[in-house]
N, C-alpha and C positions, 0 to 999 in steps of 0.2 A: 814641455806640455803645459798648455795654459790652465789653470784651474777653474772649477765650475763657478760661474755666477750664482748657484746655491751656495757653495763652499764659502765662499767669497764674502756671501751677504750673511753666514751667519758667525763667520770668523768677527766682522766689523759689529753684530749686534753682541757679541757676549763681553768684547772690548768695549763698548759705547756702555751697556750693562754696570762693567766692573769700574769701570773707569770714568764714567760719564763723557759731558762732550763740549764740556769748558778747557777755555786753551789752560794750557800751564806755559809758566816760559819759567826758565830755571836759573837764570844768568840776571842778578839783580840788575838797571839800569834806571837811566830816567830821559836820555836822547838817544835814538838813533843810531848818533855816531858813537856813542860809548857802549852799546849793545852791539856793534859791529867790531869795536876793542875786545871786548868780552868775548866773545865768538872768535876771535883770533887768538885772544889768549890759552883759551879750551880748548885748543887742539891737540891731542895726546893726553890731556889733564882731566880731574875732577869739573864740573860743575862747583862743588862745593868750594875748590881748593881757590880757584876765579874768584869765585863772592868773596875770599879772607880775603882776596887782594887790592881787589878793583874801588871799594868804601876809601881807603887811601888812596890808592891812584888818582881816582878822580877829584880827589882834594889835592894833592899836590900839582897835577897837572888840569886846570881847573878849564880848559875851552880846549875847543878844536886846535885851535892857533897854537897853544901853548904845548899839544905833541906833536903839531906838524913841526916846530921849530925847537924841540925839547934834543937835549946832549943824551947821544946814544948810550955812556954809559953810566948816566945819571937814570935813564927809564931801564935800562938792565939790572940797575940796583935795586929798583921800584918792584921791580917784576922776580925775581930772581929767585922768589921758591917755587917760582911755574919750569917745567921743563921748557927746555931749548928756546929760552929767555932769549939767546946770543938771536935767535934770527926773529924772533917775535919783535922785539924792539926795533928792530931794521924794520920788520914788516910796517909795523905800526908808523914809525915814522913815514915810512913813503907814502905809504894808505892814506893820511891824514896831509900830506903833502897836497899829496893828486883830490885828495877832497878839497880842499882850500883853495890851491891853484885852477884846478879846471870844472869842478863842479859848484864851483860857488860857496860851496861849505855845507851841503846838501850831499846826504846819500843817495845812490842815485837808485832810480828803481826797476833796471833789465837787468839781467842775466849777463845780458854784454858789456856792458859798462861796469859791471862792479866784477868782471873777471879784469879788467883791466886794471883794478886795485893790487897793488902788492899783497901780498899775503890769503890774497881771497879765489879759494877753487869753487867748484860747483856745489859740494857741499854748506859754505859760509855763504856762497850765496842766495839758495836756497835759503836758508833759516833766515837771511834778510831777509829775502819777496817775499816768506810765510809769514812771519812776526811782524814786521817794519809794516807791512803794503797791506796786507792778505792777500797776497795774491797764490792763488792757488800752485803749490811748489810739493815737491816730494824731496825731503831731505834724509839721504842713507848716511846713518854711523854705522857703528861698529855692530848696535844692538839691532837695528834695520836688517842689514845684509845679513845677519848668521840668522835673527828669527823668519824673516821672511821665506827663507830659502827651506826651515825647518816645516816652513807651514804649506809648503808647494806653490807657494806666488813667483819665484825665482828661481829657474836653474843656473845662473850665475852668481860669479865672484867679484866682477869689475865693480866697483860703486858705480858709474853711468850707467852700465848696461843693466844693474839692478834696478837703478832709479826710472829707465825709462818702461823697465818689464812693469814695476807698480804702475806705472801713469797710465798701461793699460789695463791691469786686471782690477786698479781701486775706483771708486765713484769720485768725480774731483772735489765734492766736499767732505770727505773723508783724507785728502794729502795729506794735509798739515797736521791734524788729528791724528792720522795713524802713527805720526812720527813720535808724539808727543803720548803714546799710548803705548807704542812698542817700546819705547826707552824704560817706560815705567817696570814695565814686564820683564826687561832684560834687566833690573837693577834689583828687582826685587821674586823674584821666583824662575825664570829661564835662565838660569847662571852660564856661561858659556864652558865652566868647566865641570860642573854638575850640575844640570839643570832639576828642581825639584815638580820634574812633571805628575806626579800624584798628588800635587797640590795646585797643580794649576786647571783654570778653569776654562782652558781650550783644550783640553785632552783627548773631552772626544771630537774634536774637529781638527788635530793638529799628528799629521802620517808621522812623523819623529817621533809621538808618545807611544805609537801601537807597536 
């Protein structure tokens, strides 16, 4: 069942309210291609635990060139307090391959072409088209799909089929924003395994608190 364009619009003002409606981006970087490393490396990881890594990484492996051509288990080493490093670095290496080799050394900026990246599903790329481009993207994690679903925007569980229920029920200049707003909320008061909904400030707009 679709939810009301009332509901809808005052879900997005009490979050625009709390949170305002400046981007945040959480994955330190300073190009592109290394905010696209970052994004690969957080997968199943902290935000936070990425940033202790990636200040060295990007000093040891200092250009694009130098991970598309870097020894697999020299960047394993690099990487190695992130979970499942072993395919990350593979990732990385081909990712950075196929950047060098066919895209000139440019990220590229569809949906289609950076699914053709190793390591890159719909969700990584997503957070590219939103960040890298702005291009108007809905990017579901972990905190997306369980709050969305809590708030009646979603009756599923697939991350696409999530992602495309928001592209209809949100306004497209709220995509990128919702993402960046829901994460907060799931990190800091909608806990997934006690959520502290008497202290949260969609309560009364959110059917999971009542």
């Amino acid at each position: 069942m679709k939810p009301s364009k009332e509901h809808v619009s005052a879900v997005l003002a009490l979050l625009d309210k709390e949170y305002g409606t400046d981007d945040i981006c959480y994955l330190n970087h300073e190009t592109a291609y290394q905010f696209l490393i970052a994004v690969i490396l957080s997968a199943q990881c902290t935000d936070a635990r990425v940033n202790m890594v990636t200040p060295s990484l990007f000093k040891q492996f200092d250009s694009l060139e130098a991970f598309a051509n870097a020894d697999v288990e020299e960047l394993e080493e690099a990487i190695r307090s992130i979970g499942f490093y072993h395919a990350k670095a593979r990732n990385i290496i081909g990712c950075t391959k196929r950047l060098v080799e066919v895209y000139g050394g440019e990220v590229p900026d569809t949906m289609e072409e950076l699914l053709t990246l190793p390591g890159v599903g719909r969700k990584t790329a997503n957070v590219i088209l939103g960040n890298v481009y702005r291009k108007p993207s809905v990017v579901v994690d972990t905190h997306v799909k369980r709050i969305s679903k809590k708030l009646g925007f979603t009756d599923n569980t697939d991350p696409e089929k999530v992602e495309y229920d928001l592209m209809k029920v949100l306004p497209e200049d709220h995509w990128i924003l919702y993402n960046m707003q829901i994460i907060t909320l799931g990190r800091t008061i909608c806990f997934a395994r006690k959520p502290e909904c008497e202290k949260c400030f969609l309560k009364g707009e959110c059917p999971s608190a009542k």
